[in-house]
C-alpha positions as CSV (number, residue, x, y, z in Angstrom):
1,X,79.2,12.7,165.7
2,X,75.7,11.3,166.0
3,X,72.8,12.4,164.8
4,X,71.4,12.0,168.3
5,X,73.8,14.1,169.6
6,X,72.7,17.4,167.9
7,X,70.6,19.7,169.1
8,X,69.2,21.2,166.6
9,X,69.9,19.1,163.8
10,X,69.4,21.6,160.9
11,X,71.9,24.6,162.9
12,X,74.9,25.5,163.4
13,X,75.9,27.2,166.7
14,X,76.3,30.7,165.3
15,X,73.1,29.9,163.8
16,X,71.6,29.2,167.1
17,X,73.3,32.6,168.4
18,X,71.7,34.8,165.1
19,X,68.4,33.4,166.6
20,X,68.8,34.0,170.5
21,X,69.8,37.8,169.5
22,X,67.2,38.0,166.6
23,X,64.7,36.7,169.4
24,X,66.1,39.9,171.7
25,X,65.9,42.5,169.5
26,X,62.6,41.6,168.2
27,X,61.6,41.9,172.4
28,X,62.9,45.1,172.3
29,X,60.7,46.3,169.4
30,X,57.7,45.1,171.3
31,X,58.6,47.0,174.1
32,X,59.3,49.9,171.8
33,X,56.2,49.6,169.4
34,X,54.2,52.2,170.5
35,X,57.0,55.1,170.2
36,X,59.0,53.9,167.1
37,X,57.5,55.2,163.6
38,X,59.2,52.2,162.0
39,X,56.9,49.3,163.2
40,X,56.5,48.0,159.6
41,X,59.9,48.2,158.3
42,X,60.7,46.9,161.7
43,X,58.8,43.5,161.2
44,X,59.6,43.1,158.0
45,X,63.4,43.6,158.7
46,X,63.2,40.8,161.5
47,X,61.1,38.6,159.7
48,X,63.6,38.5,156.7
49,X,66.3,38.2,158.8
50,X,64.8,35.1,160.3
51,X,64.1,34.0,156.7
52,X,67.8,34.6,156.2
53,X,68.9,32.0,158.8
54,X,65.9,29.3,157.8
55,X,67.2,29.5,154.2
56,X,70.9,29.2,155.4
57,X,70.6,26.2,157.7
58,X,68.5,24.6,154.5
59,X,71.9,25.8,152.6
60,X,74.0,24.5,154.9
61,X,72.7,20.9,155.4
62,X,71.7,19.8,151.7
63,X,73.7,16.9,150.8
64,X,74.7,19.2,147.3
65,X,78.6,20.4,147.5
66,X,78.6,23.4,145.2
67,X,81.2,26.1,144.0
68,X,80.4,28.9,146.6
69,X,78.9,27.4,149.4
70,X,81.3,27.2,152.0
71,X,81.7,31.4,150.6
72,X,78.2,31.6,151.5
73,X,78.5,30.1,154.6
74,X,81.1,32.9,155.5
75,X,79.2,35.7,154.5
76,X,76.0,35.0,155.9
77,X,76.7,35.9,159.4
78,X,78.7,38.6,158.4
79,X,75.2,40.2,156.5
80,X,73.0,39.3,159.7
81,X,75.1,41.3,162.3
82,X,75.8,44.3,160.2
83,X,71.9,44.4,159.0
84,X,71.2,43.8,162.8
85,X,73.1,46.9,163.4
86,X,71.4,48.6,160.8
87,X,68.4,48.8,162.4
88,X,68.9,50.5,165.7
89,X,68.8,53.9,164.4
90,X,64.6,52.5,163.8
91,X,64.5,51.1,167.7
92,X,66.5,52.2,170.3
93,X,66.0,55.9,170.3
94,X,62.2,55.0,171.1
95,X,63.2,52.0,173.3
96,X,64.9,54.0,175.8
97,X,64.9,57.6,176.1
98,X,67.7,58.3,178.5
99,X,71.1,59.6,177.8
100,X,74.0,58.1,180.0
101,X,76.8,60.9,178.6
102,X,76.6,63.3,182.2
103,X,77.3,59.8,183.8
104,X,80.2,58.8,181.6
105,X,81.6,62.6,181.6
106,X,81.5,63.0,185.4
107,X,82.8,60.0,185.4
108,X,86.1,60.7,183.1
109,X,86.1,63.9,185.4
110,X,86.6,62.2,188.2
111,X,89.6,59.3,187.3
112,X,91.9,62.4,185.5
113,X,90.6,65.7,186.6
114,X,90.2,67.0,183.1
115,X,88.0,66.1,180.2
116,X,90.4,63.8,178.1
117,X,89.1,64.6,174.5
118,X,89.4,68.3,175.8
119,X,93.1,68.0,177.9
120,X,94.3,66.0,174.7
121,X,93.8,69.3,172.3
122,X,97.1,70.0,173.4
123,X,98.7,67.7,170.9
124,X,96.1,68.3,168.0
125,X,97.8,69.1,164.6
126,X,96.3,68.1,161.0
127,X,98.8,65.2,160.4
128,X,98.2,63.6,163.5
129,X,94.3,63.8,162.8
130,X,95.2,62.5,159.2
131,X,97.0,59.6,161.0
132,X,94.1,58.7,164.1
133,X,91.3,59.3,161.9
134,X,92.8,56.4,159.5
135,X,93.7,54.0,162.6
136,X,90.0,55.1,163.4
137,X,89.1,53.4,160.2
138,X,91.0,50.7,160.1
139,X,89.5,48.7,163.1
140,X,86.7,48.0,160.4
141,X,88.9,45.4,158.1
142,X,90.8,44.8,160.9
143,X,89.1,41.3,161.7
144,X,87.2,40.8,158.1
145,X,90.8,40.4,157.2
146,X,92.3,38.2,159.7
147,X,88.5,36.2,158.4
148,X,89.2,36.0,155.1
149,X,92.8,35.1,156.3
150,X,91.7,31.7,158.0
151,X,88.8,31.1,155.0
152,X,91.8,31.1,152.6
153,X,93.9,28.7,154.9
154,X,90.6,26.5,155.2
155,X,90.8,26.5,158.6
156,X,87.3,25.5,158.9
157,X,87.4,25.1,162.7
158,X,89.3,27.5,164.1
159,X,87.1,30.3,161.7
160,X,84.0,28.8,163.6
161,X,84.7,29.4,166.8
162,X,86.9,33.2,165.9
163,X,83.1,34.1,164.5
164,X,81.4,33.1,167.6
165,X,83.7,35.3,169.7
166,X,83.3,38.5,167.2
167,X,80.0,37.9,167.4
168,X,79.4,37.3,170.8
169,X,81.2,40.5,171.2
170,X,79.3,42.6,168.5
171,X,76.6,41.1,170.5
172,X,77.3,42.2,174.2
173,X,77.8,45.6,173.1
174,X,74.7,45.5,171.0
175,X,72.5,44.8,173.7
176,X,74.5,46.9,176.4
177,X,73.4,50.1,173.8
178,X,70.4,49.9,174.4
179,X,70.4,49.3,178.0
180,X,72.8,52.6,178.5
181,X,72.6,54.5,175.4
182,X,75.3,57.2,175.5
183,X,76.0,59.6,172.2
184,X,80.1,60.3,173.5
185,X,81.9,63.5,173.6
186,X,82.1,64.9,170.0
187,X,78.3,65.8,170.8
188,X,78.0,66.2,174.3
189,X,81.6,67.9,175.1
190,X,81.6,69.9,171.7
191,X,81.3,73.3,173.4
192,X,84.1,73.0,175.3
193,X,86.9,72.1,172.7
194,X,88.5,74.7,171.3
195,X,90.7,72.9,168.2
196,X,88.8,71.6,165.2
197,X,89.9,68.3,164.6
198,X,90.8,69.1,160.5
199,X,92.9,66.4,158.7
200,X,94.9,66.7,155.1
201,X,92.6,64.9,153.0
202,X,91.3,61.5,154.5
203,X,89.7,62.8,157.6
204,X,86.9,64.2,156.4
205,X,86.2,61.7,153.7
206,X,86.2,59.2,156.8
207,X,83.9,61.0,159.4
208,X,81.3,61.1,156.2
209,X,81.3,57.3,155.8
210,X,80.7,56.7,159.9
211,X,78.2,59.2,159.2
212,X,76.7,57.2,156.4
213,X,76.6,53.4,157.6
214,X,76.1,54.5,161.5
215,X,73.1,56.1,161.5
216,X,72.6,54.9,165.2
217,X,74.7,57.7,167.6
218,X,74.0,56.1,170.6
219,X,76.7,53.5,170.6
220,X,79.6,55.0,172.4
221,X,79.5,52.6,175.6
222,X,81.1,50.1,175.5
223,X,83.6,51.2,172.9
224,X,83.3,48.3,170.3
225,X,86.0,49.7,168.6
226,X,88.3,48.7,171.8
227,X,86.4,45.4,172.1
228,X,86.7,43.9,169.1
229,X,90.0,45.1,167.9
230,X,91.4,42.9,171.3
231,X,89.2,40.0,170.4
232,X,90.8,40.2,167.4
233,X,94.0,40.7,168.9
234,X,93.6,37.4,171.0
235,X,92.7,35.5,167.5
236,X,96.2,36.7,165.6
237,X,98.3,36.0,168.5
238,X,96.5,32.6,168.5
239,X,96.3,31.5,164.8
240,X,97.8,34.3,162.6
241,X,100.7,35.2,164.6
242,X,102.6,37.4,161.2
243,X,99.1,39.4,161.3
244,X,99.4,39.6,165.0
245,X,102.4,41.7,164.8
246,X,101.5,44.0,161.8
247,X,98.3,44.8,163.7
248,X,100.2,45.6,166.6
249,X,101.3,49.3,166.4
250,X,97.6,49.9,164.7
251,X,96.1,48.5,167.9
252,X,98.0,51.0,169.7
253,X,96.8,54.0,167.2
254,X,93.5,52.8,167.4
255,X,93.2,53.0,171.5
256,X,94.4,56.6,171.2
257,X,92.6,57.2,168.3
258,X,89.1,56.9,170.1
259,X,89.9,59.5,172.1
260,X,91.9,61.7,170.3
261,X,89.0,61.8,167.4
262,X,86.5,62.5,170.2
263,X,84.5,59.5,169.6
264,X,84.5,57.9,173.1
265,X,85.1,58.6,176.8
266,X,88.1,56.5,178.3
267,X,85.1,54.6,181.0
268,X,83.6,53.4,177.5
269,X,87.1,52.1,176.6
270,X,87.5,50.5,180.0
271,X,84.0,48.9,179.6
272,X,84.9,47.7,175.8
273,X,88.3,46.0,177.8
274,X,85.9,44.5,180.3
275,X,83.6,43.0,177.4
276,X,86.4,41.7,175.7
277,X,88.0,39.9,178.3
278,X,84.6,38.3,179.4
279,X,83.7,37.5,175.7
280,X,87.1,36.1,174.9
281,X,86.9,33.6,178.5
282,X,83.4,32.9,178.9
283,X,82.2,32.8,175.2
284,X,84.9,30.4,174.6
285,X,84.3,28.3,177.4
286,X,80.6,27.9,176.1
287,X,81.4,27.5,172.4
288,X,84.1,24.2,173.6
289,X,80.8,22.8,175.9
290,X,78.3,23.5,173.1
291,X,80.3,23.2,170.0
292,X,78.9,19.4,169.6
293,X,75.4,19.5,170.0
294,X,75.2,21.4,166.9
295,X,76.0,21.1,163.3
296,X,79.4,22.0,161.9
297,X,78.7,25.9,160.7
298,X,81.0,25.2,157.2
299,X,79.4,21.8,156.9
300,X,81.1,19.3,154.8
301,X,80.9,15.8,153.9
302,X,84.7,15.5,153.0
303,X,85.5,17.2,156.8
């Protein structure tokens, strides 16, 4: 590959990415500044995470080979999206003040004639919610695993573009929350349900966490949960077939799970199946046309 041929000589695509949504995010803080009491911890944030990808790329292209660096190269991107994430809970509330959940209930309402989270009480006992609170869970190592999996096979390549889709994913839905923030049913269809959703002894435990490192509650549409775990899906099937098949009956669990735990309306399921599908087609289709005018993301001078 010539040097001519790269676009930005110094980045990777997923770099390139990290900067496009960086440069979105930071235009909804603008838009945002006069509301949000965070505007300094807000530029700082942004600014270090453009710092984070300057330092990277200077990582990435040094002619050095050390012990780590492909590790670091992993990690990065991983760091980026989940600080990205981080700071909603400082934005979007004061970006866009609507609430979307009468739209997504009526909406339920109308496809089954019941409220599902409510209609689904019905089958409610503690081991169940024991068992869907930890399927619940599980979507979040559910594709750092089936990472780590094609890292440890060094398959470089095929790890480059699975990140691009995750993250083009985690991306979609990112930008759709603010756009139509919805807080789901647990908070907006609490006074109708009747059955406490009590486990044996991991439930609660679990709800806590979420609690902990989601301090954004306006990320219900589209279910990510639903959107990922199939991107992720569509990777196994591809490249780790064995994992394919042992995360099948948790992809199930997971799907019911959302509901059941009263996290999500089924529309915001639907729309995480819609994102999904469009990430997995279209983001692949532009990651095989772009792929080349950029640096290799795990750079090497022995690839």
């Amino acid at each position: 590959m010539g040097s001519d041929s790269i676009l930005f000589k110094k980045l990777s695509i997923i770099d390139f990415l990290n900067l496009i949504v960086l440069s979105i995010f930071i235009t909804f803080y603008f838009i945002g500044f006069d509301k949000t009491p965070y505007k300094g911890t807000l530029a700082i944030w942004y600014s270090l995470l453009f710092l984070f990808i300057i330092i990277i790329s200077r990582i990435r292209s040094s002619k050095k080979d050390f012990f780590g660096k492909k590790f670091i190269l992993l990690i990065y991107p991983l760091l980026f999206f989940f600080s990205l994430f981080e700071s909603f809970f400082m934005i979007l509330p004061y970006f866009n003040s609507y609430r979307y959940d009468s739209l997504m209930i009526n909406i339920d309402h109308f496809m089954f004639g019941v409220h599902p989270t409510v209609w689904i009480e019905k089958i409610i006992n503690p081991y169940l919610t024991e068992l869907m609170h930890i399927a619940y869970f599980f979507y979040f190592p559910m594709p750092l695993i089936l990472v780590i999996l094609l890292f440890y096979r060094k398959q470089y390549k095929n790890l480059e573009e699975s990140l691009i889709l995750l993250f083009i994913t985690y991306y979609g839905a990112y930008i759709t929350y603010f756009l139509v923030p919805v807080e789901g049913p647990r908070f907006h269809l609490a006074h109708l349900q009747t059955i406490p959703l009590n486990g044996i002894i991991l439930s609660q435990p679990i709800m806590n966490f979420i609690d902990f490192f989601e301090p954004n509650k306006l990320d219900c549409f589209p279910s990510l949960h639903a959107a990922i775990m199939l991107v992720t899906m569509f990777i196994t099937f591809k490249y780790a077939k064995k994992l394919f098949y042992f995360y099948m009956p948790w992809a199930i669990l997971i799907m019911i799970s959302l509901v059941y735990c009263r996290f999500h309306y089924v529309i915001d399921i639907l729309a995480g199946t819609v994102l999904a599908v469009l990430c997995v087609t279209l983001g692949r289709m532009a990651y095989l046309k772009l792929r080349n005018k950029f640096i290799f993301h795990f750079n090497d001078s022995t690839l």
